[in-house]
N, C-alpha and C positions, 0 to 999 in steps of 0.2 A: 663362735668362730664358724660354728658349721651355717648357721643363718647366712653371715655375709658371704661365706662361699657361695650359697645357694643363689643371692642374688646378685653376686658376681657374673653368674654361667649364666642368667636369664639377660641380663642387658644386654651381654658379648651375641647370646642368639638372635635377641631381637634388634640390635643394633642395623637398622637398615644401611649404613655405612662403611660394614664391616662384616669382610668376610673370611673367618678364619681357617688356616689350612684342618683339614681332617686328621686327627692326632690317631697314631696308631700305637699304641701300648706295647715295650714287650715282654718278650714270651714268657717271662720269668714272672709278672707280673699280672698278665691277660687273665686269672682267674678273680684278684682283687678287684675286678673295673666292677662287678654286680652287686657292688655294697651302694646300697639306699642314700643318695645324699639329698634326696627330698623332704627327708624329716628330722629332726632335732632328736630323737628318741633315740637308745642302743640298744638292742638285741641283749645286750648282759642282764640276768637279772641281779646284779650287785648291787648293793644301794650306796657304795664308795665312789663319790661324782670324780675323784682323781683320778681313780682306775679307767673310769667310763673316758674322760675326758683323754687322756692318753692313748686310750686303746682306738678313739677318734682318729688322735695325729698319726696316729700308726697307717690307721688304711688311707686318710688322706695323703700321707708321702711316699704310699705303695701305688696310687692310682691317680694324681694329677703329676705332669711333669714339674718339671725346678720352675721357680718362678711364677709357675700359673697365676696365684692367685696377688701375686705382689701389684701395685698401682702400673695401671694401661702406659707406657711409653707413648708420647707427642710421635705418631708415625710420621714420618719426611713427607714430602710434595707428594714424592712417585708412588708412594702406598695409597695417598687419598683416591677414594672412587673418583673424585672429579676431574681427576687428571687422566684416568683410564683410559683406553678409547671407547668411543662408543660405537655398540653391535647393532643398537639400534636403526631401523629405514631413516632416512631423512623425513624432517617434518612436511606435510605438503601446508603451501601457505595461501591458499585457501581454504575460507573457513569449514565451507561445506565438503572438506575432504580429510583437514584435518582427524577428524575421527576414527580414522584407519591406523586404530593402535598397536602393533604388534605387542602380542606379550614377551615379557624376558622371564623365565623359568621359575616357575612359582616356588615362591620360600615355603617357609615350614611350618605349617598350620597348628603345627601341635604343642606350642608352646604359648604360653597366655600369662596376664599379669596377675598372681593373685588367686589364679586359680578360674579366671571368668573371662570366659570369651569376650572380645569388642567386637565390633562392624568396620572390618576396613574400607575403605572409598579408596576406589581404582581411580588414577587420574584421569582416567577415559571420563570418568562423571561429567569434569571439567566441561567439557567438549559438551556433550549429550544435555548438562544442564543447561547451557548457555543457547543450545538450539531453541530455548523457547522464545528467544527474543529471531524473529525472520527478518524483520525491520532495523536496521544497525540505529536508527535515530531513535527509535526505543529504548535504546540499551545506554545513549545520553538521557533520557528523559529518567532512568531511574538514579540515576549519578548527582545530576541535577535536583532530586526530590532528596537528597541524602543532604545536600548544601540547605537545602530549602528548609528540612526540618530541625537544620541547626539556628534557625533564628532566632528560637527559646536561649541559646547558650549564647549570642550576641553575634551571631553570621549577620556581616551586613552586604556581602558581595558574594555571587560563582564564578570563578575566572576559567575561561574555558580557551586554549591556545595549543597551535603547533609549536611544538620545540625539537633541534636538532641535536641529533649525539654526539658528542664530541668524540667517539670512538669513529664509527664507519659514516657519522655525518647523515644516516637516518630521519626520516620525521618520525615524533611521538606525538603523542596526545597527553597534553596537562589538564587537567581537573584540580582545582582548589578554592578553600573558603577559608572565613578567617573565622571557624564554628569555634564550639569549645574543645575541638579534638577525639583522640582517646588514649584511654591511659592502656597499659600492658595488658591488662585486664580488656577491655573493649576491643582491645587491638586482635587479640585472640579471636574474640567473639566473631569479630568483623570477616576474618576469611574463613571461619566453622559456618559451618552449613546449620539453619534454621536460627542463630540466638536471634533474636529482636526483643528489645526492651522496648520501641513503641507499639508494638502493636496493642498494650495498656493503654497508652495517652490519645487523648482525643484528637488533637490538630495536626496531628502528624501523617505522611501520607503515607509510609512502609509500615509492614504490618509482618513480612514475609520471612523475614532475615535472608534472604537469599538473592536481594539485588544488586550486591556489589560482585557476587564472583559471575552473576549470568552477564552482566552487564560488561565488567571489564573483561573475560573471558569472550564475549561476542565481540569485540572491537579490536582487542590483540591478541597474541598469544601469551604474552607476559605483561606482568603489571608490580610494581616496587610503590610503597605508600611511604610517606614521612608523617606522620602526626607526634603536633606537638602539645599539653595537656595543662592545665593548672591545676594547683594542689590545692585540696578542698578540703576541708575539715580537718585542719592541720595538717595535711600531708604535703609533701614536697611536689613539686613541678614534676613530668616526667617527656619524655619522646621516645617512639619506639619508630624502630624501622622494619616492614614485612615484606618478603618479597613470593608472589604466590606466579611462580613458573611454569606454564606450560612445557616451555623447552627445556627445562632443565630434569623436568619428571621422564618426558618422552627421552629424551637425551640419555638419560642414566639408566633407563629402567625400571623406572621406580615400580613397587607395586601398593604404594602406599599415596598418599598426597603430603607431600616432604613442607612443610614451610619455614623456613630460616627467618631467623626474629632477630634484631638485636633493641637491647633498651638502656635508656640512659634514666639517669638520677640526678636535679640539680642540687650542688651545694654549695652554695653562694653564689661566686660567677660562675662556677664551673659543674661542668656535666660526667660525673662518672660512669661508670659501667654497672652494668645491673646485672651481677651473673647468677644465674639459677641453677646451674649444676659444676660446671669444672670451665678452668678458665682454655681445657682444652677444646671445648661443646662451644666457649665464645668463639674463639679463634676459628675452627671449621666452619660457624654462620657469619663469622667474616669474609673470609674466602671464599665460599657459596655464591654469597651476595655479589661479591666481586667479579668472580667468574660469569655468571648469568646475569648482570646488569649493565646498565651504559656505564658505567661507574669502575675507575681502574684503579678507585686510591677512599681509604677510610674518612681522609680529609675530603674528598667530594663529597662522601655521603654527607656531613656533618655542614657542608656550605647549602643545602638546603632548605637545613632547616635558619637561617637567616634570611632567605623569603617568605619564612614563616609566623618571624614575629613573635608575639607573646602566646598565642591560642592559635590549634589550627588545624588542615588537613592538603595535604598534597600529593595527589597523584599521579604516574605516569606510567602510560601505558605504549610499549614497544613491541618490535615485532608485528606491525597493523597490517591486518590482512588485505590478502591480495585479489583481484577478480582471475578467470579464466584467460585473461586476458596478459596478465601478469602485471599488472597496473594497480596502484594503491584502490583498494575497495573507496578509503574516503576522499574525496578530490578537494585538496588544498588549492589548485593554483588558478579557478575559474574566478573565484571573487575574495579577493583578499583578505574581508572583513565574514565571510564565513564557511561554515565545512559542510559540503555536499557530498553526496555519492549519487556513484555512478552504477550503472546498467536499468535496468527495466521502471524504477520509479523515477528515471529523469525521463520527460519529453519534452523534448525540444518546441514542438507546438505548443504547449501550453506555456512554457518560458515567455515565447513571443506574446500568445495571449494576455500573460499578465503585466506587461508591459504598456498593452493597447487599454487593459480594462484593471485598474487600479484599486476599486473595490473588490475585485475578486481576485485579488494577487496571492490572498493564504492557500484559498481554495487551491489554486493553481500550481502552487511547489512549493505544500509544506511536505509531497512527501522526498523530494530528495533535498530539500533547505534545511539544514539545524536553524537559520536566523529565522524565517519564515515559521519555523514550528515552532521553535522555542516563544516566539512572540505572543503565540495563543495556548501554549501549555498551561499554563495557570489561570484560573477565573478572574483572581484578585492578586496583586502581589502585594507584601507585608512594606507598609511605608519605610523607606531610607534602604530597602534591598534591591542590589545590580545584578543583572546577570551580564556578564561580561563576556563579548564572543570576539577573541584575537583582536581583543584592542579594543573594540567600539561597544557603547551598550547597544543592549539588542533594549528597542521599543518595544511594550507591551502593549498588546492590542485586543481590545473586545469586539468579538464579531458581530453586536449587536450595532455597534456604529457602522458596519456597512448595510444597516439594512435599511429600508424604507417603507410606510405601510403599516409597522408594525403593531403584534398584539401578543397584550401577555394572557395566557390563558393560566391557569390553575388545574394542577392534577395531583389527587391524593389517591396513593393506593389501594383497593381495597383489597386483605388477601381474602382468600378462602377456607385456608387451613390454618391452624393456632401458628405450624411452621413458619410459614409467610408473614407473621404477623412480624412488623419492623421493630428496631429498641425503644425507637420515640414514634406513638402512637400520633404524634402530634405532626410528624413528618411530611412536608409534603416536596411538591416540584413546581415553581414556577416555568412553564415556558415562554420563551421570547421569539415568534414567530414573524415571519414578514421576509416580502421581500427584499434581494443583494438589489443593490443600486444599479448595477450593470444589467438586471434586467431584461431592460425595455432591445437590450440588444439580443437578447433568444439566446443566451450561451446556454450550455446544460451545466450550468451551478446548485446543487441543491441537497440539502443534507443537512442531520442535525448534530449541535456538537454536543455533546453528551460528556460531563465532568464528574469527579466521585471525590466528596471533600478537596474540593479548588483543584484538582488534576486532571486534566482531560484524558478522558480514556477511549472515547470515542469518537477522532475525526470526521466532521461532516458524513455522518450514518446515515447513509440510504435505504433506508426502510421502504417508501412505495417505490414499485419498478410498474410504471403500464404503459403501455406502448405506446409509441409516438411521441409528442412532445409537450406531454400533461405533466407537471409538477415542475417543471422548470422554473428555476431562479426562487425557489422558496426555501429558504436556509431557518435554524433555529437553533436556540440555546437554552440549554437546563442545566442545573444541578442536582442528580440523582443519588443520595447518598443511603438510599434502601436499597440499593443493588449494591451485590458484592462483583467488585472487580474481579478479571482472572490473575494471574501469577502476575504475567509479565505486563501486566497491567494496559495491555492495548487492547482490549476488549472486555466484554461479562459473563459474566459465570450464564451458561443457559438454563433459568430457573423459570419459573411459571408468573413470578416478578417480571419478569425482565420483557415475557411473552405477550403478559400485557400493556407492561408499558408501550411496548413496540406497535401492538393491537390502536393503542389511545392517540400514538404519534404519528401513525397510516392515517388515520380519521381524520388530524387536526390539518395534517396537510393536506388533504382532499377536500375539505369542508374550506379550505383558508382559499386554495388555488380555485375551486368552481365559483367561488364567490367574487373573487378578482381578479383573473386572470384578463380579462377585457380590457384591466385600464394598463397592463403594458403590453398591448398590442397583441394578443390572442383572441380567436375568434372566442364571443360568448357561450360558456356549456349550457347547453336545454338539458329539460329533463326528460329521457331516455325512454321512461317510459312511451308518450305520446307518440315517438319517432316511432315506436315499434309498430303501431297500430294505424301508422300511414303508408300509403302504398309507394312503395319506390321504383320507379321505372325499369331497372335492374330486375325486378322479379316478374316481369313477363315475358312471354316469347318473343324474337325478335320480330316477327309479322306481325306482332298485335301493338307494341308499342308506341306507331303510328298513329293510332286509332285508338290506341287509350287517352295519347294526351289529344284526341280528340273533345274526350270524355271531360276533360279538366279545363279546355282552353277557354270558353264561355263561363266557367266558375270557377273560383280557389279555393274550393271546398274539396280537400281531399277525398278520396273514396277510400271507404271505411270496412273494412268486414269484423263479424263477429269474432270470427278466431282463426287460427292458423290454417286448422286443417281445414275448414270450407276453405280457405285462399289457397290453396295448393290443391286441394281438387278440383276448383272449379278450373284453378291456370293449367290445369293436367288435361282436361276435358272430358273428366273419369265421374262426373258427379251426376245427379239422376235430375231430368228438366220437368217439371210438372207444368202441369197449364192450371193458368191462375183463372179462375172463374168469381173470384169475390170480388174481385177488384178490376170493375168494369170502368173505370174512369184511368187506372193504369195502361199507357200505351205502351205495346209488347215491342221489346226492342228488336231488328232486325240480326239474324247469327250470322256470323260471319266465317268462314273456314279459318279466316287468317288469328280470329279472334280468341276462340277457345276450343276449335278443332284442329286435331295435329294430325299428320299425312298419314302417320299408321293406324289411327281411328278410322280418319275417312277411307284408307283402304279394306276397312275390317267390315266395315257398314257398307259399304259397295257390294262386298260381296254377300254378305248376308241378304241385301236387297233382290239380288240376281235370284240367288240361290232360292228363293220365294219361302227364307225363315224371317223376313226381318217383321212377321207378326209379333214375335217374342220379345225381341229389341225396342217395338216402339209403342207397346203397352205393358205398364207393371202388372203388378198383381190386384191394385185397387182400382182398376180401373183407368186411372187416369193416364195421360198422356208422357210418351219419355221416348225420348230420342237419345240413341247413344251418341257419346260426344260431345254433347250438349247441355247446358244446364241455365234454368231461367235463374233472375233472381228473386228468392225466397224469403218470407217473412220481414219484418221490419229491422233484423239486424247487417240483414243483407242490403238493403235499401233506403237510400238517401232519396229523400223528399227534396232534396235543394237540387239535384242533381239534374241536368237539362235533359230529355229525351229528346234520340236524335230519331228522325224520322226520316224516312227512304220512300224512293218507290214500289209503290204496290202492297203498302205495310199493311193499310185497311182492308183492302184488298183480300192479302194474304191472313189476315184477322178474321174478315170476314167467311172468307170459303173454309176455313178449320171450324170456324162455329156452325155453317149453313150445314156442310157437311159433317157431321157428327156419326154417323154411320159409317165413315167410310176414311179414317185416318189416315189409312194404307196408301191412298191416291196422296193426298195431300202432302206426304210424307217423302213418296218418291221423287215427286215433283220437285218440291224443298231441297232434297238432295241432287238432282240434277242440276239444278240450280246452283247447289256450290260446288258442285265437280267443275260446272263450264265455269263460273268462277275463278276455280281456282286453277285453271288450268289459263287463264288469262294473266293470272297473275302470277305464273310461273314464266312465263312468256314474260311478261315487261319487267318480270327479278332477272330474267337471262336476261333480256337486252340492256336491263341496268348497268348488270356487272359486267356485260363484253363492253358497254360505254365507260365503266368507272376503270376499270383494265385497261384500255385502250389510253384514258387517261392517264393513270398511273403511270403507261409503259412510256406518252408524250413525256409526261413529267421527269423521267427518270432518264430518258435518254436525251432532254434539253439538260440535266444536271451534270450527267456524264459529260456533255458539250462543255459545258462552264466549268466542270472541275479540270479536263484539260488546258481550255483556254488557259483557264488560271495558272495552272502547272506550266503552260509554256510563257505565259508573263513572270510568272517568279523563275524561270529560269535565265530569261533574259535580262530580268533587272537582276540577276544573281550577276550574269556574263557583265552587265555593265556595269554594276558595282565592282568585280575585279578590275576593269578596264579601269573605271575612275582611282580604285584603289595603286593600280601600275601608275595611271599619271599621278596621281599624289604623291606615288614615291617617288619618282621621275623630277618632277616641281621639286621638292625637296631637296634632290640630290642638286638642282642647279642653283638653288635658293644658297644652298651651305659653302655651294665653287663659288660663287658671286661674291657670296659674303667671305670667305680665305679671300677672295683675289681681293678686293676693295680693304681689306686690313692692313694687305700687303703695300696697296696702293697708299692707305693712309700713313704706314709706318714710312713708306718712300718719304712720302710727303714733308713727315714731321721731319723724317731728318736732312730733308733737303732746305727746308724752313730753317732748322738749327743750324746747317751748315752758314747758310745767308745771313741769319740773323749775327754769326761770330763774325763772317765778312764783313758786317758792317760797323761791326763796333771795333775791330779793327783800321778800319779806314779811317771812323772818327778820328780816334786814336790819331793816326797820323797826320790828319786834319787839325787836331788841338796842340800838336808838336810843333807843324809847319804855321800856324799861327802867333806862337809863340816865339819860335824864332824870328818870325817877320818882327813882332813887336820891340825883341828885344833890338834888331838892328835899326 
């Protein structure tokens, strides 16, 4: 007796449903309440169990009220929680706010089943779990892999449709297959966090146990399942009904995750009730169900399952969240045969694009298209299987038929550590590379789609980003099943697998597009190196430029230098000039100021010269000759033999008197620079009159535009002026067109019945024409 007291007081506490008033003892009695009713044992040491057992009832009818422990009374409507009102905030019904759970007043921790604490799950988890799915088309794509991996139990269809509430007339969302179901047992499993029986089986694509509450929780706030089951190894048919409520957990305050089940039993034609505790625990998951679903009546639940058939599962999901906007997140009403959403994964440009460009229409809106996605979700699908989207089958499509070009390469991976090593060493990845058909038209298409046992998990992956318009329209396909997917299965886990794969899939596109990009309409890629080691007009100063392509115009033999830094000291004019004396059949080219001497050199060397130091500046230390500023060119890496020498005035000359005179550099040197100060002082002069010419130009140019852009602006005003004019006489015409046409209807109606009148006069007259005839005859 004492046992079932004990566990009489433990349900009535943990009863998430039930709160009972706080019992106050009295006074006569309040010292009886401190007798132990947690354990079976008596304080007596009698060994007379009548005594013991007595002495029991004693302090039990000294310390529970009358009644206590007699069977729970069915409490009335107004006692259920669910009728209460609720203290709870209003739900926000958007999803990314939903989260914002107020707590209701934490219960009592201190009581447990058994003696062993559980882990309770806040329904807030709900919410928090479901945030791993960002992409609402995700969260069908794991619903859809749930239908998928029933085609071992004979799913031959996914039926995916809006349906409306017969309550407030709501859209839902249907999900259903014609699988093998689940029994009460499965049913359970299915809203508990973690169970998954396939993550054993091979060909299945859930491994998680966790896709059916992220998924229907990211889509609605509430979700009611019908599955119906066949009995197996002798056992009987079953259905159960679950309904895992958002709004009804927030609603009530729950601090638990509440789920109301009901389940039936078939015996013969008929379906009984399958009650596992009290037919009062049926009854309140009756009215649960009822209260928080579309559903006002036991007999609607029960007409459900007759779309269900013999095997099966059906889902609906209600309450669909809303945008910032206050507008259903998923948009039913754009294309009647599928379910889109709306805000930042619809663009409108791309919509039109793929309308223009046909092979690249996935690319282009799978990501707010369910039909679109759903089309390449699968690698392969299982023969005689539909996936059904509001009506129509959605076509499944292989991105390999939009390509053209294409190549299969082969990639096996090799790991590094015993860890990376795969389950099947024999593993590998076919890839399917090549270019989208649409191509040749330069759209930016390019990505590879990446699947993990026949489910794609990674949309057109852009792995190389390099600037400009390299890798365009190179798309590809693999099945990678040595990488572990993440949770929500729209990307991978980031392993040193995956790092290389990505490493292998950069390369293949790079190697694929320099090698073809020419034949749809890309300039040909050189190789990089060579360009480096040519001189590019760009890298000299604007005065020498001139006069470089001097250099090059008689020959297309680029000019070459040994390495960087000779080429940036000799263009700086910071490098040291020797006089070449071996090579007497080399004719010394003429320096130029504008060539490799810049204005703050020659100032520097002016003054040095004045100043009677430029001994120091125009002989080294070995003797030979150097001018600052200036630098010859050196050795055979500096110097091209094809290269034309250009020759000037007075170059022998000037060759000459540096040789004759050997003594005396100093002369020769000032001279030379005289020579390019007057120079350059000429050519400072016709750069000014250049630019007061090219100025003067510019400013003709800009004030002959200014001319024409008025003009302009005063003919579109006037053809503006006599476009309204024409537009008044058009109205004008019109308005006499429409009195002509009223007055001439009037006329016509005149007409006709001035016609009718005539036409009755005469046949009147007949008339008395065939009278006065008549009587003629008869007389």
């Amino acid at each position: 007796m004492a046992k079932d007291t004990q566990i009489h007081v433990k349900k009535e506490l943990l009863d998430p449903n039930f709160a009972p008033k706080p019992y106050t003892a009295p006074a006569s009695t309040r010292p009886a309440a401190f007798i132990d009713l947690s354990s079976s044992d008596s304080d007596s040491d009698s060994d007379d169990d009548d005594n013991a057992r007595k002495k029991r009832r004693m302090a039990e009818s000294a310390v529970l009220p009358v009644g206590f422990l007699d069977p729970l009374p069915q409490p009335s409507s107004e006692q259920l929680p669910l009728a209460l009102p609720s203290t709870a905030a209003p739900i926000a019904k958007q999803f990314w706010k939903a989260g914002d759970y107020e707590d209701a007043p934490s219960g009592d921790w201190g009581y447990s089943n058994g003696g062993m604490d559980h882990v309770r799950v806040h329904p807030r988890f709900l919410h928090s779990n479901a945030t791993s799915h960002k992409w609402a088309l995700g969260a069908f794509a794991e619903l859809m892999d749930n239908s998928l991996d029933e085609v071992c139990n004979g799913a031959t269809y996914v039926n995916i449709d809006m349906v409306k509430s017969k309550q407030d007339g709501g859209k839902m969302l249907l999900i259903e297959d014609n699988g093998g179901g689940m029994d009460p047992e499965k049913m359970r499993h299915c809203v508990s966090l973690g169970y998954s029986a396939k993550s054993k089986m091979a060909d299945t694509i859930g491994q998680y146990g966790n896709g059916f509450k992220t998924s229907t929780m990211r889509l609605g706030a509430d979700v009611i399942v019908f599955s119906r089951c066949r009995g197996k190894n002798g056992l009987r048919s079953t259905q159960s009904i679950g309904l895992l409520s958002y709004t009804f957990l927030r609603s009530t305050g729950k601090e638990d995750i509440v789920v109301p089940m009901l389940d039936y039993e078939r015996s013969g034609q008929d379906w009984i009730k399958i009650i596992r505790s009290s037919v009062y625990d049926w009854d309140r998951n009756v009215e649960t169900i009822l209260q928080w679903s579309p559903f006002s009546s036991e007999d609607e639940l029960l007409w459900q399952f007759n779309q269900i058939q013999d095997q099966g599962t059906r889902i609906i999901i209600y309450n669909i969240w809303e945008d910032d906007e206050g507008l259903l997140e998923l948009d039913f009403d754009t294309d009647p045969h599928d379910i889109q959403i709306r805000g930042v994964n619809r663009d409108e440009k791309n919509i039109d694009m793929a309308k223009k460009y046909p092979n690249s229409k996935h690319f282009l809106t799978y990501r707010h298209s369910l039909k679109s996605y759903a089309a390449i979700l699968y690698l392969r699908i299982p023969p005689g299987f539909r996936i059904i989207l509001r009506g129509k089958d959605v076509e499944h499509h292989n991105i390999v038929n939009d390509m053209m070009m294409s190549q299969e390469i082969t990639y096996r991976p090799q790991p590094s550590t015993t860890e990376e090593i795969p389950k099947n060493l024999n593993m590998v990845a076919t890839v399917t590379v090549g270019f989208v058909k649409d191509a040749k038209a330069h759209i930016d298409v390019q990505g590879f789609n990446v699947y993990h046992k026949n489910r794609l998990i990674k949309p057109f992956w852009r792995v190389w980003h390099p600037p400009g318009s390299d890798g365009r329209g190179v798309i590809g396909v693999l099945e990678a099943d040595f990488v572990e997917p993440a949770h929500d299965k729209q990307g991978f886990e980031r392993t040193t697998v995956l790092s290389k794969l990505e490493a292998r899939l950069i390369q293949m596109q790079k190697t694929y597009w320099t090698t073809n990009c020419h034949k749809i309409g890309y300039a040909p890629r050189v190789n990089k190196k060579v360009n480096q080691r040519e001189i590019s007009p760009d890298s000299f100063p604007r005065g020498s430029r001139s006069k470089t392509r001097n250099f090059t115009s008689s020959d297309k033999t680029p000019i070459k230098f040994g390495d960087k830094g000779s080429n940036s000291r000799r263009l700086n004019g910071k490098g040291d000039a020797k006089r070449t004396t071996k090579q007497p059949n080399r004719t010394e080219q003429p320096l130029s100021s504008d060539e490799y001497l810049s204005d703050d050199d020659r100032r520097n060397t002016s003054k040095k010269h004045h100043n009677g130091s430029s001994s120091k500046d125009v002989f080294s230390k070995d003797g030979s000759h150097r001018l600052s500023g200036l630098r010859s060119r050196k050795g055979e890496e500096d110097y091209t033999p094809e290269m034309p020498s250009r020759t000037t005035r007075n170059s022998k000359s000037q060759e000459n008197g540096l040789n004759d005179a050997g003594n005396s550099p100093s002369n020769s040197s000032s001279s030379l620079l005289d020579r390019l100060e007057l120079e350059n002082l000429r050519l400072k002069e016709r750069l000014k009159r250049k630019e007061e010419e090219v100025l003067g130009d510019l400013l003709n140019d800009l004030n002959k535009e200014k001319e024409r852009s008025q003009s302009l602006e005063a003919q579109l005003q006037e053809t503006g002026q006599k476009h309204e004019e024409l537009a008044k006489e058009l109205e004008s015409l019109i308005d006499i067109f429409s009195e002509e046409r009223q007055r001439r209807d009037i006329e016509e109606e005149n007409l006709r019945r001035s016609m009718k009148e005539a036409s009755n006069t005469i046949k009147e007259l007949l008339e008395k024409m065939r009278v006065l005839e008549r009587s003629c005859n008869t007389k």
